[in-house]
N, C-alpha and C positions, 0 to 999 in steps of 0.2 A: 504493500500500500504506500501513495505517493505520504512524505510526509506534511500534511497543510505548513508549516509555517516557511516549506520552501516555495510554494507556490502562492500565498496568500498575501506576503506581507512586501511592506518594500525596504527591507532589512538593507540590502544594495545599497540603496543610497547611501545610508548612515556608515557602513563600512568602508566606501569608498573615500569620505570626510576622515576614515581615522586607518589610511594607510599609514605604512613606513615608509619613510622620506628620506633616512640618512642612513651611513654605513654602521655609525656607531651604533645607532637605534636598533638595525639588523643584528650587530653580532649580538650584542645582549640578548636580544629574542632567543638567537639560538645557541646562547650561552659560549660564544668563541672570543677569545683573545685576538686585535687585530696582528701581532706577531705569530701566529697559527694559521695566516694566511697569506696572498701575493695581492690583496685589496689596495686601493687607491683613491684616493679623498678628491683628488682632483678630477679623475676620470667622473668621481660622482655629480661632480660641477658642471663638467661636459653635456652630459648625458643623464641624468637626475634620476637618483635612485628610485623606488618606486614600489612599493610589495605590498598586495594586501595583506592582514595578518592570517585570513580562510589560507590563504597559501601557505605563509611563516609554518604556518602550525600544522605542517605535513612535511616540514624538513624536522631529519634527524638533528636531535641538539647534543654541542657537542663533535660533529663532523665536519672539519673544513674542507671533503671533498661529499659533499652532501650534493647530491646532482640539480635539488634545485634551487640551491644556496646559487650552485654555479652560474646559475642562468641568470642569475638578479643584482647577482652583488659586482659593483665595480671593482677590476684588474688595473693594476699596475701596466698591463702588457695593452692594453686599449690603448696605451700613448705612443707605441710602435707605431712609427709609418713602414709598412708592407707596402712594397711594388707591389700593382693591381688591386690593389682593396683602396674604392675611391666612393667619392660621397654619395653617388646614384648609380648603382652596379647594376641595377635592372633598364634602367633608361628611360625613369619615367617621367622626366623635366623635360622634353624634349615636346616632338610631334605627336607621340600618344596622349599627351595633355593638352587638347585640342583647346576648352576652356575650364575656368576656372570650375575645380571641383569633379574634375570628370577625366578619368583614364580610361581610353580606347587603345586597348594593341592587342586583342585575337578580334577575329571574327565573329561577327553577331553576339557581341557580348560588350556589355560599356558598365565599368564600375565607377561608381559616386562615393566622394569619401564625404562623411556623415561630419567628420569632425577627427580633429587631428591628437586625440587624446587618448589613452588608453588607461586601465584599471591596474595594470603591470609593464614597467617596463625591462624587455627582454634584453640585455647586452648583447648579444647578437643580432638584433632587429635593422631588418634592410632599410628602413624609412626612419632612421633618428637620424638623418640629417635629411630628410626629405621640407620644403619649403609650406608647411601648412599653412604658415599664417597669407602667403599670394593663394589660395585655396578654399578661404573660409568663401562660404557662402549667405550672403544676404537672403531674404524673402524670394525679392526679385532676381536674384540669381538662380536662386533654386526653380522659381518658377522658367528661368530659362533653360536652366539641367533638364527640368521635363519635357521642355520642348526639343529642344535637343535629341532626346530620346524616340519621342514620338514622327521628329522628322526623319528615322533611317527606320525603316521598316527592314533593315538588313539583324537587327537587333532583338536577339526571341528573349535572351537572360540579362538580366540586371544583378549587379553585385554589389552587395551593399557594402562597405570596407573604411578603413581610416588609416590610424586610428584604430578604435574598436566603435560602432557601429550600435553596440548595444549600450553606449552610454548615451546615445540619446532618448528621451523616456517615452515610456510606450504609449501616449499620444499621438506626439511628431510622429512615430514609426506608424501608429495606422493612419494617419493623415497621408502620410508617404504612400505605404501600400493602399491605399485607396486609387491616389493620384494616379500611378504603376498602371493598376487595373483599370482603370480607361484607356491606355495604351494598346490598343489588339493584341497585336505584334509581339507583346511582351508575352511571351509565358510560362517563365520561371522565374524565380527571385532566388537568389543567394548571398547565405549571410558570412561575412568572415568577421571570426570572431574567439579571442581568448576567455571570455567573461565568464560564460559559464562552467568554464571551468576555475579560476581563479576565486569567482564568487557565484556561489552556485545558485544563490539565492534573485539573482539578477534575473532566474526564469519562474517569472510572476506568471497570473492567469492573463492578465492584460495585453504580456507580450505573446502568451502565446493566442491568445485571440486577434491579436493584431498581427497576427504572422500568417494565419490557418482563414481569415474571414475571407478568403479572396480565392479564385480558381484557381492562380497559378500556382504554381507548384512550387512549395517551402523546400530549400536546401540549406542546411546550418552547415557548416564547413568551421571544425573546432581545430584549436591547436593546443597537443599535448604532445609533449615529449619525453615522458617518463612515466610509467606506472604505477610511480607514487603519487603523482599526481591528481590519481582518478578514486579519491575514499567515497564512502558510503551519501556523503550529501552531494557529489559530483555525479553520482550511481543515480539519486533520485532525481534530479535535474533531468538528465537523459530520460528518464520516464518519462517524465512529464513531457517532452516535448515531443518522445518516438509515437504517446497514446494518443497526439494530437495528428500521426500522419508524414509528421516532419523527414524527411532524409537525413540522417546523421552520418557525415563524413570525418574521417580526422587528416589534419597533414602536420608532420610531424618534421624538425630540423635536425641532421644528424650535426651530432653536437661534442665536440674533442673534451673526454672527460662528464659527462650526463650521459649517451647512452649511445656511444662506440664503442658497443658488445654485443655479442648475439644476443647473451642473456638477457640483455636492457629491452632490445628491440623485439624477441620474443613475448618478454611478459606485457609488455605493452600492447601486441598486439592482440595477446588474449584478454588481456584486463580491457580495450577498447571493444571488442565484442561482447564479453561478458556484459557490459551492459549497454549493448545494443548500439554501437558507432562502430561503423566498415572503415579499417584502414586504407587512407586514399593515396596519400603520397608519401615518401620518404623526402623532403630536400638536400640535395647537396648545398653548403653552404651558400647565400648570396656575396660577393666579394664587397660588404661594405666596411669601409675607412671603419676602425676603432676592434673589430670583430675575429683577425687575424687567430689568435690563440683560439679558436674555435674549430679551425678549418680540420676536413679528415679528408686525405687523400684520396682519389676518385679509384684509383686499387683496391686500396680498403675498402671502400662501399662497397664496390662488387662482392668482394670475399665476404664481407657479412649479409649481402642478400643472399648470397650461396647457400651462406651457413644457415639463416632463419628459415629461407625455401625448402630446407631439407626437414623440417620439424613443423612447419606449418601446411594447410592443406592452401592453396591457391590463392583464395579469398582474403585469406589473413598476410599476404606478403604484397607491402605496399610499392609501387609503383617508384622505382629511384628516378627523380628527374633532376636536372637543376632548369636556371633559368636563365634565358641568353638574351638578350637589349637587341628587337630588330626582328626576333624569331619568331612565326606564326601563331607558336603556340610551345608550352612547356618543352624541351627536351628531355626524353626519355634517356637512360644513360645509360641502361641496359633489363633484360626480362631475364629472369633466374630460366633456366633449359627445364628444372629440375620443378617448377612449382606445381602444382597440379591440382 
């Protein structure tokens, strides 16, 4: 049974007001010493720390290679400048930002960033140097993103993105999806987005009415990258939103130190099944400036899709792609022989 105060109340917001903002404030949480670590005050300055506590409190305390300690806490090594790792490694300041608020680069598909904000910031994340504030959207702007949309009938999917997407509140979003659906042409919507897992409380009844009222067809597209990441109120989240119909996908960043192992990448993708999200992709790193100490070699990836193809049946062995500035659409980096 789902449990109501995950779906009833708006707990999200208030948790959102009382994240963790600084390094200090992190290791305490999880009780480490900053000389137990390769952390960095200034990187935190860069790039501003970020954690909700629903998260804090699923890392091991006590471990300074805690996988998602890793993912949050700013490195000493973010201030390496690495040849090829530059500030827009997907290429999206360019031609596919036709206007303000709106990325076009596959085919029949144009993503709207909602807002340049997010609930958790990733140190590996492709877009922390991406230019949000030339992006925000006025009233009148947004009324022109829909127009926008409505004049390429080449366009079936919409992708809601930032940012995260679900920090805007579930009004705007069915005002949104309303708008969407007078569009023919439109008929998918998909969501990217870390919230629900981060704060899992964030999947109100409101959102998912506002996500489910419309014909076109709901895709959540989540991002986890570790199996500790997915406990029991991330379990009931996923209810709530698979009972209303929703497609749950995950894509996942192979991550130097969090879960470049079979073992990481296997439990994970039982633990995404287990309750009820299809592993979609694997990514190979994005080459962005600060991110470097993350990277795993395109070798390795192979060898451990190998390794988890052999132990999982087909379904559960996620798609390794990266992604190339220019290219039609994702590349794929290779398909295990072995998956089945």
């Amino acid at each position: 049974m789902i449990p109501q105060t995950n779906i009833e109340t708006d707990s999200w917001q208030t948790q959102l007001r009382d994240v963790i903002r600084s390094d200090k404030e992190l290791l305490r949480f999880v009780q480490l010493r900053p000389d137990q670590l390769d952390h960095s005050h200034l990187a935190g300055k860069d790039f501003p720390i970020k954690v909700p506590r629903a998260f804090a409190s699923r890392m091991v305390r006590g471990d300074p290679n805690d996988p998602l300690l890793r993912q949050v806490l700013s490195s000493v090594r973010e201030m390496d400048a690495v040849p090829g790792f530059t500030r827009d490694p997907v290429g999206e300041t360019g031609a596919v930002n036709p206007q303000a608020g709106v990325i076009q680069k596959y085919h029949g598909r144009a993503l709207l960033m909602l807002t340049g904000s997010c609930a958790i910031n990733c140190r590996y994340c492709f877009r922390r140097h991406f230019p949000y504030a030339e992006n925000r959207n006025s009233r009148q702007q947004w009324l022109e993103t829909l127009e926008y949309v409505a004049s390429d009938s080449s366009i079936t999917e919409v992708i809601l993105s930032g940012g995260d997407p679900l920090l805007v509140d579930d009004s705007q979003l069915a005002e949104l999806v309303g708008q969407l659906t007078s569009i023919g042409h439109v008929k998918r919507l998909r969501i990217h987005t870390r919230l629900p897992i981060v704060i899992p409380e964030r999947v109100t009844r409101s959102l998912l009415n506002a996500l489910t009222d419309t014909p076109m067809q709901a895709i959540v597209v989540l991002h986890s990258n570790h199996a500790n990441e997915l406990d029991g109120s991330v379990a009931s989240a996923m209810q709530a939103m698979s009972s209303r119909g929703i497609t749950l996908l995950n894509q996942a960043v192979l991550l130097a130190g969090v879960n470049d192992n079979a073992e990481a990448l296997l439990a994970l993708s039982e633990r995404l099944f287990a309750i009820g999200v299809l592993p979609y992709y694997l990514h190979l790193l994005d080459k962005v400036q600060g991110a470097a100490h993350f990277d795993v070699p395109e070798s390795r990836a192979i060898d451990l899709i190998d390794a988890i193809s052999a132990g999982l049946p087909g379904y559960l062995v996620p798609a390794l792609v990266r992604e190339v500035a220019g290219e039609p659409a994702k590349v794929r980096v290779y398909t295990a022989a072995s998956a089945h």
